[in-house]
RONUFI-763848 format. One record per residue (C-alpha): chain; x, y, z. Coordinates in nm, 2 decimals. Layout:
% residues N
{kette = A&east = X&north = Y&up = Z}
...
% end
This chain:
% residues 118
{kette = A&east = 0.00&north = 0.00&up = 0.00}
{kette = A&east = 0.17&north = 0.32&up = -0.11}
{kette = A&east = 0.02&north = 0.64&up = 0.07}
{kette = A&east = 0.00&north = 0.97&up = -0.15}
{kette = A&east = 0.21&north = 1.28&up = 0.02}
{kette = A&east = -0.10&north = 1.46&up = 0.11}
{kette = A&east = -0.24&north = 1.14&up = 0.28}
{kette = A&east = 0.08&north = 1.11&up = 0.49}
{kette = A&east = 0.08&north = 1.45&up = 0.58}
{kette = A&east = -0.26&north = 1.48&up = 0.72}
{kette = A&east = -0.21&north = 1.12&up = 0.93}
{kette = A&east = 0.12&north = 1.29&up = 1.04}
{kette = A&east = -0.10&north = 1.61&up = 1.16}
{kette = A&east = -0.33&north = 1.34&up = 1.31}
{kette = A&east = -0.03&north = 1.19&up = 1.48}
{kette = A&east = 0.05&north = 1.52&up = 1.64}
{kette = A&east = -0.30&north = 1.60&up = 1.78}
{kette = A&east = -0.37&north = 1.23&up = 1.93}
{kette = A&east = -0.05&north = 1.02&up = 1.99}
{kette = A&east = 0.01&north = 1.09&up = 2.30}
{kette = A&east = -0.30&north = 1.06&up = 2.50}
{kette = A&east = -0.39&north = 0.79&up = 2.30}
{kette = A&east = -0.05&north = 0.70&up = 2.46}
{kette = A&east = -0.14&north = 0.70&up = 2.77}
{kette = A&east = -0.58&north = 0.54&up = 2.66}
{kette = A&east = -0.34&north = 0.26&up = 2.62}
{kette = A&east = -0.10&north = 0.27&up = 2.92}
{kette = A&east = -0.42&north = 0.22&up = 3.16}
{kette = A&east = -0.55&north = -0.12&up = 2.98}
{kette = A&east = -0.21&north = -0.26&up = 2.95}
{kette = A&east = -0.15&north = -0.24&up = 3.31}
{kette = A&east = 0.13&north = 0.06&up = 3.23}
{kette = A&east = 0.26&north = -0.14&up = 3.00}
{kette = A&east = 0.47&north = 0.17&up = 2.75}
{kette = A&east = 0.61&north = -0.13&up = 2.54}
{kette = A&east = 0.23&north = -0.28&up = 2.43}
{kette = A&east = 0.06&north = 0.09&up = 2.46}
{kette = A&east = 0.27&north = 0.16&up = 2.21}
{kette = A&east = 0.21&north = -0.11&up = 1.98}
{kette = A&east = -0.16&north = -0.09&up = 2.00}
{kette = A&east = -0.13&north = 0.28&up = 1.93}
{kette = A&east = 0.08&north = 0.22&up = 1.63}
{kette = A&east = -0.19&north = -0.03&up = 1.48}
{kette = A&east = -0.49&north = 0.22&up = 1.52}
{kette = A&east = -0.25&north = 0.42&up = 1.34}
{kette = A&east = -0.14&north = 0.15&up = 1.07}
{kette = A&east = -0.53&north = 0.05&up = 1.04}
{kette = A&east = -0.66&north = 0.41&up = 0.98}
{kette = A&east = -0.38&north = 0.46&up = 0.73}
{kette = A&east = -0.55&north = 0.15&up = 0.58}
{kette = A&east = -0.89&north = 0.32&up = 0.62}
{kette = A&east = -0.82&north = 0.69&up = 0.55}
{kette = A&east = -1.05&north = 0.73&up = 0.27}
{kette = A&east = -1.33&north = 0.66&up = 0.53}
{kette = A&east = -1.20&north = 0.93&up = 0.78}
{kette = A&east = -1.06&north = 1.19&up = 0.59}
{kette = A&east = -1.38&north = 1.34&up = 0.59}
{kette = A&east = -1.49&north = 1.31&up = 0.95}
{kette = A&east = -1.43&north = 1.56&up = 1.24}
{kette = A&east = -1.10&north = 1.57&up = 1.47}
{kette = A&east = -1.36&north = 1.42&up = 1.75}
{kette = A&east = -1.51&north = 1.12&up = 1.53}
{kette = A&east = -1.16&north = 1.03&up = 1.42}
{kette = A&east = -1.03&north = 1.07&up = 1.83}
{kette = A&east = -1.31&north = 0.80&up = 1.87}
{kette = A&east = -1.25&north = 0.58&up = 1.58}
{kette = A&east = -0.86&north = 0.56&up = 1.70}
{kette = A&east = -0.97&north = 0.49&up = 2.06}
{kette = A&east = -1.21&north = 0.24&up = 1.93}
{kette = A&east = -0.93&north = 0.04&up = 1.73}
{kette = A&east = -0.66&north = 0.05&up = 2.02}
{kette = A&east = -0.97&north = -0.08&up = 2.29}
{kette = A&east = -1.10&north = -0.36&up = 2.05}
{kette = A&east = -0.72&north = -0.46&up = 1.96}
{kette = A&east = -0.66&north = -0.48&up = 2.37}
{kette = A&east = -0.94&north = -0.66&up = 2.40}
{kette = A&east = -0.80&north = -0.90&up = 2.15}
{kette = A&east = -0.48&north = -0.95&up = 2.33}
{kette = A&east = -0.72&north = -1.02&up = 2.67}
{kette = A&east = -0.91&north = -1.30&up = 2.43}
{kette = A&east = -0.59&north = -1.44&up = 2.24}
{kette = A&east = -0.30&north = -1.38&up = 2.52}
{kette = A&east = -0.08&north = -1.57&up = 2.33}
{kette = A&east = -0.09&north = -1.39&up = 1.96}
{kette = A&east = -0.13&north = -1.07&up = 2.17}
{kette = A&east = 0.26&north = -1.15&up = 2.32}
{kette = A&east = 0.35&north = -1.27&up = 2.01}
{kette = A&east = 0.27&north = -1.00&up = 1.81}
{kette = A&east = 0.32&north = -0.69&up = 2.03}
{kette = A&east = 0.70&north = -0.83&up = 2.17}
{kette = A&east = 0.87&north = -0.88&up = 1.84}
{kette = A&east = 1.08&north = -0.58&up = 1.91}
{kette = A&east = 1.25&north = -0.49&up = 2.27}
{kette = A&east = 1.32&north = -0.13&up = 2.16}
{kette = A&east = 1.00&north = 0.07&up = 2.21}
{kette = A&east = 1.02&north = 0.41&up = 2.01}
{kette = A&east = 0.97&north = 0.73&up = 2.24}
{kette = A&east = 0.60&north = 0.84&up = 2.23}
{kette = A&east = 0.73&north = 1.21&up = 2.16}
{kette = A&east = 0.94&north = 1.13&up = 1.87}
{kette = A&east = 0.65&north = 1.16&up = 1.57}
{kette = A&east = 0.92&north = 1.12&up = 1.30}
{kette = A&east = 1.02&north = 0.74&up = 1.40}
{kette = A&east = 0.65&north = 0.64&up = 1.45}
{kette = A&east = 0.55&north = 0.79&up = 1.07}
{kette = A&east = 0.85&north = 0.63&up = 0.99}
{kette = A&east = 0.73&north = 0.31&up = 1.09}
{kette = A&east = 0.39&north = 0.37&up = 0.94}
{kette = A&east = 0.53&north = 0.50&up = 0.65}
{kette = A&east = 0.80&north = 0.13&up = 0.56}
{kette = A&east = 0.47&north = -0.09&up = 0.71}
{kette = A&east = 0.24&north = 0.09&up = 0.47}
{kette = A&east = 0.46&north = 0.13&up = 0.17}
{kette = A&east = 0.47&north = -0.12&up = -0.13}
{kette = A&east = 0.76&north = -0.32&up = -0.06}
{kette = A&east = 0.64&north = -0.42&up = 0.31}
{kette = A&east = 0.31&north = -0.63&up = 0.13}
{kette = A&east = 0.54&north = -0.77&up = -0.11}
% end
């Protein structure tokens, strides 16, 4: 999946305004957990990248929600399936710092990008 420049900016701006409380959203259902808050936050991110054309148009609270939404039910599917949830969220034992917008786009930017569905 290969974003378009204007795309990437606006889920960089959306980075910006939500990241870090959705941060800390995700801190309180992992049990404080930075390493798996951040993961969870990084796939609401990853999935709305997937599902921009659906919330491009919708207002700065409706896409707050839809990003809450996506890093509760993705918790919730750790709680279900604890052994794909530690599997899939502990790949990496480097956690990228929640103020550091630049590595986190990065990483949306390789996941989303042509040669990581290859």
């Amino acid at each position: 999946m290969r974003l378009p420049p204007e795309t990437r900016r606006q889920i960089a701006a959306l980075w910006e305004l939500e990241a870090e409380w959705l941060v800390r959203y995700a801190m309180v259902r992992t049990g404080e957990d930075q390493s798996a808050a951040e993961d969870l936050v990084q796939t609401a991110f990853l999935a709305a990248a997937v599902q921009w054309n659906s919330l491009v148009d919708r207002t700065d609270d409706e896409r707050r929600n839809w990003l809450r939404s996506v890093v509760h039910h993705k918790w919730v599917d750790g709680i279900r399936r604890p052994a794909n949830w530690s599997d899939s969220t502990r790949r990496s034992e480097k956690s990228t710092p929640v103020g550091d917008p630049i590595s986190w786009m990065w990483s949306l930017h390789v996941l989303t990008s042509n040669a990581a569905w290859r």
